[in-house]
Each structure stands twice: as structure tokens, then as C-alpha cells.
C-alpha positions as CSV (number, residue, x, y, z in Angstrom):
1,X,-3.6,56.8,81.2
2,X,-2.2,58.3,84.2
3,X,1.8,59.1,82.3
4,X,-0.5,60.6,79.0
5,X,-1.8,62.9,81.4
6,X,1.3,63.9,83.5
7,X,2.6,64.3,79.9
8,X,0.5,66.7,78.8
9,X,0.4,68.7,82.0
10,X,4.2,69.5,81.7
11,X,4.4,70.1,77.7
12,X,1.2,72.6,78.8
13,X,3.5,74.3,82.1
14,X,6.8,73.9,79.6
15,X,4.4,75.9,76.4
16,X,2.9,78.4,79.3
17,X,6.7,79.2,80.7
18,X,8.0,80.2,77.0
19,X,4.7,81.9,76.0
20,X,5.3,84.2,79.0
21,X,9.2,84.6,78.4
22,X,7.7,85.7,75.0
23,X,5.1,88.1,75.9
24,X,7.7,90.1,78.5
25,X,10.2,90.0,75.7
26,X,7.4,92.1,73.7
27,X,6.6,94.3,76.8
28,X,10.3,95.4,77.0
29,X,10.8,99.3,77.1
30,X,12.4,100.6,73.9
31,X,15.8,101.9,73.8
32,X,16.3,105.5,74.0
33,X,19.8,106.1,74.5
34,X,23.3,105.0,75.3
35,X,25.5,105.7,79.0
36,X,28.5,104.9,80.5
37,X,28.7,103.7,84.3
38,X,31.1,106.5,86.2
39,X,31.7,105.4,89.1
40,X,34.1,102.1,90.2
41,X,31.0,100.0,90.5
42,X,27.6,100.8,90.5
43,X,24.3,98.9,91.8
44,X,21.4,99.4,89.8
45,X,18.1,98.9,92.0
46,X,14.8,98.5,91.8
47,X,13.2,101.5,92.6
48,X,14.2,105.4,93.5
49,X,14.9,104.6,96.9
50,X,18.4,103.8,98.1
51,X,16.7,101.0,100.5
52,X,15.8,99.2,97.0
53,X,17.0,96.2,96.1
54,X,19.9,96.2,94.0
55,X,19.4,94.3,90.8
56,X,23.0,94.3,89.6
57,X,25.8,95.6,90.3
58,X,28.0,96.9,87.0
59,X,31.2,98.7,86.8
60,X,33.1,102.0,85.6
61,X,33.2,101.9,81.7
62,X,30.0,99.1,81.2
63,X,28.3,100.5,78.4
64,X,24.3,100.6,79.7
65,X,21.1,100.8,77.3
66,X,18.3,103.9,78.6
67,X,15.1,102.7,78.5
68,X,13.4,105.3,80.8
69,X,13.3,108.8,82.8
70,X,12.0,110.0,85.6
71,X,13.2,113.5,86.9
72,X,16.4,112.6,87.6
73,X,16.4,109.2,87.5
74,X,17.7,107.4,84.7
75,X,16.3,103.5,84.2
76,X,18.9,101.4,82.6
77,X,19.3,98.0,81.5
78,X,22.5,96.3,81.9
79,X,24.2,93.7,79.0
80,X,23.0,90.8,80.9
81,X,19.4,92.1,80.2
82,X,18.9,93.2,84.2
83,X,17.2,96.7,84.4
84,X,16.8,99.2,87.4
85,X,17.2,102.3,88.4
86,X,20.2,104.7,88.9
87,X,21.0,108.8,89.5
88,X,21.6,110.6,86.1
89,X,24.4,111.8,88.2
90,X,26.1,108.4,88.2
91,X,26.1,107.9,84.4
92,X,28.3,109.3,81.4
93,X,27.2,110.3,78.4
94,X,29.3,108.9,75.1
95,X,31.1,112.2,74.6
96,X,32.2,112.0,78.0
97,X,33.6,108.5,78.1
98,X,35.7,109.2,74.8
99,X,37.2,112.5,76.5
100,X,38.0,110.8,79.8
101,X,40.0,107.8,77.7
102,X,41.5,110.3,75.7
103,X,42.5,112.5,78.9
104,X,44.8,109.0,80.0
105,X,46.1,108.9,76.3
106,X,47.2,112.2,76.1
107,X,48.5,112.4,80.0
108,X,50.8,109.7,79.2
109,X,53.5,111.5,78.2
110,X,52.8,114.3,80.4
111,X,56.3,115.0,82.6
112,X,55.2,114.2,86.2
113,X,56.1,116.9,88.9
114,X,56.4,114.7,91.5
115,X,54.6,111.9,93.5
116,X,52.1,112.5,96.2
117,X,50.1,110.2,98.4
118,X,47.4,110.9,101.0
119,X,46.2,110.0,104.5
120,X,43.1,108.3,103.9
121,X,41.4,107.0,100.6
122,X,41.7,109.6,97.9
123,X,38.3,109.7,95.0
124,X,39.6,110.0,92.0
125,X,37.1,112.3,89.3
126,X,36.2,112.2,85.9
127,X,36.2,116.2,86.0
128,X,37.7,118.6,88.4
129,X,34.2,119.1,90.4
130,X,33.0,117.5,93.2
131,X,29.6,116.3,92.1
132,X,31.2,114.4,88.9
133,X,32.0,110.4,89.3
134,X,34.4,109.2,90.9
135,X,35.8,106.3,89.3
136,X,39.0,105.2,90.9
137,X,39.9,105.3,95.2
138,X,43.6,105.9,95.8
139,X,44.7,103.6,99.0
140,X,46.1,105.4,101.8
141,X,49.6,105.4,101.5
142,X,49.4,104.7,97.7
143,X,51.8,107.1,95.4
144,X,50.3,108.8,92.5
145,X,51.8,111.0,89.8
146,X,50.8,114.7,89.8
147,X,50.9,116.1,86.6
148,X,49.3,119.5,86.7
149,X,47.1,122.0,88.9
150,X,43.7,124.1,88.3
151,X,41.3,126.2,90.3
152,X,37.7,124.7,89.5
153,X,34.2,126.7,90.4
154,X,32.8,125.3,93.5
155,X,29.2,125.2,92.1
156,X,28.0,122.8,89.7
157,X,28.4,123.1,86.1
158,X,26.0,122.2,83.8
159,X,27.2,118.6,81.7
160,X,25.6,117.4,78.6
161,X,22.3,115.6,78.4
162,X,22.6,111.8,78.4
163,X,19.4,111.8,75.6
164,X,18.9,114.4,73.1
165,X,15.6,116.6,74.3
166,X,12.8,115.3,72.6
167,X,11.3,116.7,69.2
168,X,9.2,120.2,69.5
169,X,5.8,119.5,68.3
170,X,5.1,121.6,65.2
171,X,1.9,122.9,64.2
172,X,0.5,121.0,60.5
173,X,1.2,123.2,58.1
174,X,-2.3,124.1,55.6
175,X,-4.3,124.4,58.7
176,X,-4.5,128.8,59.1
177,X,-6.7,130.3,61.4
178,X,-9.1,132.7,59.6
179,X,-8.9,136.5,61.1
180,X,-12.6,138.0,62.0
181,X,-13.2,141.0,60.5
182,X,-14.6,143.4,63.3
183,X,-18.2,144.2,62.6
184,X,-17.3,147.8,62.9
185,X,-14.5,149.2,61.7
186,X,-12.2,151.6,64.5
187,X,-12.2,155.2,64.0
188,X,-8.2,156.0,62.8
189,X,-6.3,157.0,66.0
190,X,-5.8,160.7,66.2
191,X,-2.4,162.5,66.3
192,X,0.0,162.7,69.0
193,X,0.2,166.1,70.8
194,X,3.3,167.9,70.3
195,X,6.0,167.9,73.4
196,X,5.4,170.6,75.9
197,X,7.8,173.5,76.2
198,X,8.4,173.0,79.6
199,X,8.9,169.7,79.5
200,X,12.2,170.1,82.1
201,X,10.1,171.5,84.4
202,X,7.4,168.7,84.5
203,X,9.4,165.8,84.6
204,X,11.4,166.9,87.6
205,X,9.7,165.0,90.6
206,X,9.9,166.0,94.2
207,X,13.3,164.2,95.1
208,X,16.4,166.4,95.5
209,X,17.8,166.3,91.4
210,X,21.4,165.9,93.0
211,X,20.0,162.8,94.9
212,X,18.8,161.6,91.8
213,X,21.4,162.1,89.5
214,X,23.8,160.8,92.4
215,X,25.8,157.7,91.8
216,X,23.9,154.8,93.4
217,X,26.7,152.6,95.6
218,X,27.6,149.5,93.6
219,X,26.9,146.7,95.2
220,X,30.0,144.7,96.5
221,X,30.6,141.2,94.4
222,X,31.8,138.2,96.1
223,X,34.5,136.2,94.5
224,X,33.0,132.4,93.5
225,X,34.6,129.7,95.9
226,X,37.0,127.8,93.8
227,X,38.7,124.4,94.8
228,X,42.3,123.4,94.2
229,X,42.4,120.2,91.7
230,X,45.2,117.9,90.5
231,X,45.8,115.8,87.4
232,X,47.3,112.4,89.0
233,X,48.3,109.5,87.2
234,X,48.5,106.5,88.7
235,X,50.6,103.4,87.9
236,X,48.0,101.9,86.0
237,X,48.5,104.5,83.5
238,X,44.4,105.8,84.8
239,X,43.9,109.6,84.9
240,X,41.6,111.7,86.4
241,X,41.3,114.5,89.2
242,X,42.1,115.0,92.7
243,X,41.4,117.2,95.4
244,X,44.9,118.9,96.0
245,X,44.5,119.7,99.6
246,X,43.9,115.7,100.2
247,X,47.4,114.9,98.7
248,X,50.5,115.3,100.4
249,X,53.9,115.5,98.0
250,X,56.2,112.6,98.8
251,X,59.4,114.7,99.1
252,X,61.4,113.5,102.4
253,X,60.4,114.9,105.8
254,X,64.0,116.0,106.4
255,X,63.5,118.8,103.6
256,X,59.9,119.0,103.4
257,X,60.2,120.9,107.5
258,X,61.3,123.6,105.4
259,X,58.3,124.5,104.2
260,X,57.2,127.1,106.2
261,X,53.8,126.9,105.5
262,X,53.9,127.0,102.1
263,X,52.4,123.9,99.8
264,X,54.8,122.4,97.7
265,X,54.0,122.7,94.3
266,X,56.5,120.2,93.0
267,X,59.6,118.5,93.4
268,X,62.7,116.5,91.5
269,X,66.3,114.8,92.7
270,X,68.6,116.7,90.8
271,X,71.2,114.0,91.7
272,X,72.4,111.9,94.8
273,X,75.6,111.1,97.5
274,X,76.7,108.5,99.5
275,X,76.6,109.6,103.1
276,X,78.0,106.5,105.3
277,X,75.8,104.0,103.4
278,X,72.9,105.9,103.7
279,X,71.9,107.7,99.8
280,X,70.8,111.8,99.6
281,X,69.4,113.1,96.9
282,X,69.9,117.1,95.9
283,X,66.4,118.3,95.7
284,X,64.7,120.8,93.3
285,X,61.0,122.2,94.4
286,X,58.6,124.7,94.0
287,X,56.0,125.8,96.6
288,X,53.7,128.5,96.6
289,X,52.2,130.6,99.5
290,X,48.5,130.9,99.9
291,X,46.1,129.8,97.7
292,X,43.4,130.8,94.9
293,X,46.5,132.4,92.7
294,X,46.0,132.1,89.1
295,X,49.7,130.9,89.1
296,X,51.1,128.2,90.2
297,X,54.2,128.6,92.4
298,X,56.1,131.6,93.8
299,X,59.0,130.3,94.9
300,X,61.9,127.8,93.6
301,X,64.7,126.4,96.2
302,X,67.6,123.9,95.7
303,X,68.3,121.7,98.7
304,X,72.1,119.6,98.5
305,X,72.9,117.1,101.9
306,X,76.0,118.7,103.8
307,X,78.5,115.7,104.8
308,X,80.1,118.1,107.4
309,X,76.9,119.2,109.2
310,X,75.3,116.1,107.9
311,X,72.0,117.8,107.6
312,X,70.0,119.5,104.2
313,X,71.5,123.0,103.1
314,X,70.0,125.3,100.7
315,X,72.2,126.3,98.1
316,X,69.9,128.5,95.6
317,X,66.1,130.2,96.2
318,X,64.8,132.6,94.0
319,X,61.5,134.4,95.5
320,X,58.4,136.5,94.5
321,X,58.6,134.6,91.0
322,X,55.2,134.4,89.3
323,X,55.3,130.4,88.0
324,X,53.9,128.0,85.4
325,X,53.6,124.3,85.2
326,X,55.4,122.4,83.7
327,X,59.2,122.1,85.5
328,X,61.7,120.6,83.2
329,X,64.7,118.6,83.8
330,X,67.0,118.5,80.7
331,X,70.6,119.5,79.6
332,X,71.3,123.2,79.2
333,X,73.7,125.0,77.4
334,X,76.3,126.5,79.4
335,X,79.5,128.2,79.0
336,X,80.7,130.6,82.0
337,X,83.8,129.2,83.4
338,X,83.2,125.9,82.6
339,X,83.9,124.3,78.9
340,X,81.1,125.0,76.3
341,X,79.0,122.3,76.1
342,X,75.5,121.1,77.8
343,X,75.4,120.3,81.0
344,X,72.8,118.5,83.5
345,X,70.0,121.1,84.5
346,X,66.2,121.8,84.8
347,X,64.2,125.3,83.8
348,X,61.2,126.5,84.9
349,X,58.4,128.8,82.9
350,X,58.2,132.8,84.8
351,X,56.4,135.7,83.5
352,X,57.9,139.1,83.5
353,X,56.7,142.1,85.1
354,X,55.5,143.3,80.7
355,X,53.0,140.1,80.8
356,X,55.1,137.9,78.7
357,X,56.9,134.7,79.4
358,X,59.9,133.1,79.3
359,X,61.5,129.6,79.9
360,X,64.9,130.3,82.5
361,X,67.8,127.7,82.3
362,X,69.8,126.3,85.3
363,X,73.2,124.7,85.4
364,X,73.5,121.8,87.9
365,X,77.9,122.3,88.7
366,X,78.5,119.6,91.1
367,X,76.8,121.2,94.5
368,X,76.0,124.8,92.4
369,X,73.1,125.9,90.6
370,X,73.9,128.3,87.6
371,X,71.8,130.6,85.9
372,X,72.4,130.0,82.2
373,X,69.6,132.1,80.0
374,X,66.0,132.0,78.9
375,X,64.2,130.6,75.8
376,X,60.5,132.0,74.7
377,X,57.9,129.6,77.2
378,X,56.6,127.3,75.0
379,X,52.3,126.8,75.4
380,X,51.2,125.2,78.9
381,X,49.7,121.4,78.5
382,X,46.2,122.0,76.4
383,X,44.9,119.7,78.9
384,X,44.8,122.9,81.4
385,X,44.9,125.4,79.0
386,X,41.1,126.2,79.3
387,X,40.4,124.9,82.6
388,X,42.7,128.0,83.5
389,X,41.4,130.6,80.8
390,X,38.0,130.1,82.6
391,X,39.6,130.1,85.9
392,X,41.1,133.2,85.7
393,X,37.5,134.4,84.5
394,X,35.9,133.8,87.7
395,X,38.1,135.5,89.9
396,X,37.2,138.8,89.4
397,X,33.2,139.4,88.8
398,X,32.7,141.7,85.5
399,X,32.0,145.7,87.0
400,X,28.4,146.0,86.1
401,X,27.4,148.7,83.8
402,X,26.2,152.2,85.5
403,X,22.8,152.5,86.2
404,X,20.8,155.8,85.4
405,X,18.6,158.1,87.2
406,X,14.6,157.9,86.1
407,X,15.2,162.0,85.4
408,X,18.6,161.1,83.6
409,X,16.9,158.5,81.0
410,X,13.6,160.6,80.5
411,X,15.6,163.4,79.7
412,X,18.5,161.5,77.4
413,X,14.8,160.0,75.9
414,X,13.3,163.0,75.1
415,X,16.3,164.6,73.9
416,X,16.6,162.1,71.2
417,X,13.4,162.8,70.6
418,X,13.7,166.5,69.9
419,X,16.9,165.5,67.6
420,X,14.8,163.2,65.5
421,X,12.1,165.3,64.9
């Protein structure tokens, strides 16, 4: 008697545990849209606050199902079935993912201007901004490739929703509110009086005309702060975007002292010598002075090791150049004093003092670096291409229109006025 009841008691707790597995099943939120976790890893929590519990932890890429919104809070449930809550700020929206993966596809083949590597752990971004994810942490000491520069607004831009904005309610249609008909009808408004012929004389007011008619002092515009990305590439083959003042170009201390100052835009060994066992490399770089240029160096120098002196010499600078990304190395065609034929060399993209751009060609002789003609500039990578158009937009605030005296518009107003009639 006693197992029949001990029986029943657990089929009853083992009926009760999957009626209630059943009945949160059927409370489960609906899915209302699709993101992508940004960040490296992510912990989803329990509530708004960060002091809430997480309730798991998923990483960059996981796709994540939205089942809820609040302000800016986004509640998500993970593949496991877990749900919580997260920052909107955290999470990628579909389009994003797809450009970010094709950003690495694309960068792949992008010529790298150098390796760089930093202090202290680097973020890496999904966009040149600071408030977008940061996916990936560079090591300190770790190398990176840098692939291109950009100047990027300081203030956040607006990204694309992670949910489409829900459906405007529309009034039904047949449903036409019926117009009262006044109970008495208006008398018809009577005609307008005809202008005044001293209408000059009443619309001056008692302010000095001159003072009125007086250019008001345009207000003076401040640029936008911008910040100084870079496309880096790491080993893994994983793009995204840097803060350029937090990477330091891994060019050798020996040349880099020559600096000055100036940031080093890029660099390449052009070639290398034996000096007692110990290997030099002749270096190419570029470097720039200042910052918040639309261009992006001013300055090319060739370094070659001296065996006498046993130090680094330069042995070709050109100044005052106004530069573009990328720097080439390749064979050039080159036929002064030497036999005709192509010879080891690098080029480098300038624009002219007319606005138009051209590709120069260097000769690498040995120790010498020979000038040896220019080629149209072919496009710069698309992947900057905009990110620069809009760049160059924010540097200089558009001049805003000239504003008009309250005598100057009542006059120009009832001139036309006059004409019409």
C-alpha cells in the first residue's frame, strides 16, 4: 500500500514538473528581431543594473534572438534558450555583422604600410568611433598591420535600428467625420485696403536705418573634434579600427630618433647589409607633421646604414609634399644611365599644386634613390574613400546664409508686392 502511494506521489511531482516546463514554454516572449554580439564576450544579466546577475556570458559574432525593449535596453535570448538583458549599444544589427566580415574580406589584400604595436592593450572597433564595440584587445607588445588612416567625428553618429519601428496606426478607412454646417452663415470678408503711399515712411522704425541695414557679425564656427583612426589587421586575418595615437610604428629606434616630432605615417625595408654579423635594412618612411590634415603624410625620407660611420644616413627627403595612402613597393621603369629595364623601387601618390594627382616612381641604385616619372594616381582603397569624402566635410562648417534687416525684408516684401499687382 505504502510503494502504490510513493508511486503515485512521484508520477504526480514527475506530471507537475513537465506541465510547468510546458506552461513557461507557452509564456515565452515572441521573437521580434535578430542581433549580433559586438563586443569579445558579452554577459547578458538579469536586470538593467550592472550589479545583476549575469545569466550567460556569449561572444563576438553569436547570433541572439530580441524578444524585448526597454529604452535602451535590449532583452535577448541566447541559443541555449538563457535570456537577459544587455545595452543596445553592445549589439549589431545584421547589416552590420555582414559589412564588418566583409571589411576583413576585402582588407585582405590590402598592402600593409607597416607594423605597429602599442604600450598597453589596444580595443580594436567595429567602426572608427569610440562608442562602437570593441571586439578584439591587441596585447601589449603585440604587432599589428596598418593598412590605412581616417579622421572620424568625435560625436556619435547615428547607426541603424536593431528592429524596424513599429507600424503607424492608420485611421479605418469609410469611417468620415461629418462637417457642421454653421447655423448662420459668415458675412463674406470685405476687401483689402489698398497699400499706403507712404508706405517707406511708416515702416521705418526708430532705430538708426544704417544700424539696421548693417551687417550683423557672423558668429564664429568651431571646427568638430575629430579623432585619428587606423585600419589594422592582425595576424589572424581580423580587421577593424584603432585609435592611431595608441599605436606606435615598429620601425627601429636607431631611425625612428629622427623623427623630430613628426608621426610616422608609414614605413618599408627597401633592402638590407651585413654590418659585422649584425643585418641593416635601408628604410623608406613617410611621416607627417601635426595633425587633423585631410592628407596623410607631408614628408618621404630614405634612410641607408653607413659602414664607415656605422650609424643611419639619409640619402633622399623630399618635403612639403601633400600625400595619399597607399605607398607601393614595385619595379619601375628606368633608363638614365643605367640599362633600360625595370628596376627595384617604390612610388608614392602626391597631388599637384592644380588639384590633380599623380603616382611618382623611384629607382632603388644600390645606396641611391632615383626619380624615374609619374603615372595618373589610381583611386584610393574604397574602404576609405567615404570615410574621407565626409571627413574633409567636417572640417570647415558651411558659411551660413546672410541674414536680413526686418526694414530690408518688409521692403523686398512689399516691393514684390507692387510688381505683382
Amino acid at each position: 500500500m505504502l510503494r502504490g502511494s510513493v508511486r503515485s506521489l512521484a508520477t504526480a511531482t514527475v506530471l507537475w514538473a513537465a506541465l510547468s516546463g510546458c506552461a513557461q514554454k507557452a509564456r515565452r516572449a515572441p521573437v521580434i528581431g535578430t542581433a549580433y554580439v559586438g563586443p569579445g564576450t558579452l554577459r547578458i544579466r538579469s536586470d538593467f543594473p550592472l550589479q545583476s546577475p549575469a545569466v550567460a556570458t556569449v561572444n563576438h559574432g553569436d547570433k541572439l534572438d530580441i524578444v524585448g525593449r526597454r529604452r535602451k535596453f535590449i532583452r535577448v535570448r541566447t541559443s541555449s534558450g538563457a535570456e537577459g538583458w544587455t545595452d543596445e549599444r553592445q549589439l549589431l544589427s545584421a547589416d552590420e555583422m555582414a559589412n564588418l566580415r566583409h571589411l576583413a574580406e576585402r582588407a585582405a589584400s590590402m598592402p600593409s604600410q607597416g607594423q605597429a604595436s602599442t604600450y598597453g592593450d589596444l580595443n580594436i572597433h567595429t567602426q572608427p568611433q569610440r562608442q562602437s564595440p570593441s571586439f578584439l584587445q591587441v596585447k601589449e607588445g603585440q604587432k599589428v598591420d596598418v593598412l590605412g588612416h581616417l579622421r572620424s567625428p568625435r560625436e556619435a553618429q547615428a547607426r541603424p535600428p536593431l528592429m524596424p519601428p513599429p507600424p503607424k496606426k492608420t485611421k479605418a478607412e469609410g469611417k468620415k467625420t461629418a462637417v457642421k454646417e454653421p447655423k448662420y452663415r459668415l458675412p463674406p470678408m470685405p476687401k483689402a485696403p489698398p497699400v499706403p503711399e507712404n508706405w517707406l515712411e511708416l515702416s521705418k522704425s526708430n532705430v538708426d536705418e544704417d544700424k539696421d541695414d548693417a551687417e550683423e557679425p557672423e558668429e564664429e564656427v568651431k571646427p568638430m573634434p575629430t579623432d585619428d583612426w587606423s585600419l589594422v589587421r592582425l595576424s589572424s586575418g581580423q580587421t577593424g579600427w584603432a585609435l592611431t595615437r595608441r599605436l606606435t610604428m615598429a620601425i627601429p629606434d636607431e631611425v625612428a630618433q629622427y623623427a623630430e616630432g613628426h608621426r610616422i605615417v608609414s614605413y618599408f625595408s627597401l633592402g638590407s647589409l651585413n654590418d659585422n654579423g649584425q643585418t641593416k635594412h635601408m628604410w623608406l618612411w613617410t611621416t607627417i607633421a601635426g595633425s587633423g590634415h585631410p592628407y596623410d603624410f607631408d614628408n618621404i625620407r630614405v634612410f641607408v646604414w653607413s659602414l664607415r660611420r656605422h650609424r643611419y644616413e639619409t640619402v633622399y627627403i623630399e618635403r612639403n609634399l601633400t600625400g595619399y595612402s597607399p605607398v607601393l613597393l614595385q619595379n619601375v621603369e628606368y633608363a638614365k644611365g643605367q640599362p633600360a629595364g625595370k628596376y627595384p623601387g617604390f612610388s608614392v601618390c602626391v597631388e599637384k599644386k592644380d588639384g590633380t594627382r599623380s603616382r611618382r616612381e623611384y629607382a632603388v641604385l644600390g645606396n641611391a634613390v632615383r626619380y624615374a616619372g609619374e603615372k595618373s594616381c589610381e583611386a584610393p582603397s574604397s574602404l576609405l574613400t567615404e570615410a574621407q569624402a565626409a571627413a574633409k566635410g567636417i572640417q570647415t562648417a558651411p558659411e551660413p546664409p546672410p541674414t536680413e534687416s526686418f526694414t530690408q525684408k518688409l521692403k523686398n516684401r512689399m516691393k514684390s508686392l507692387l510688381h505683382h499687382k
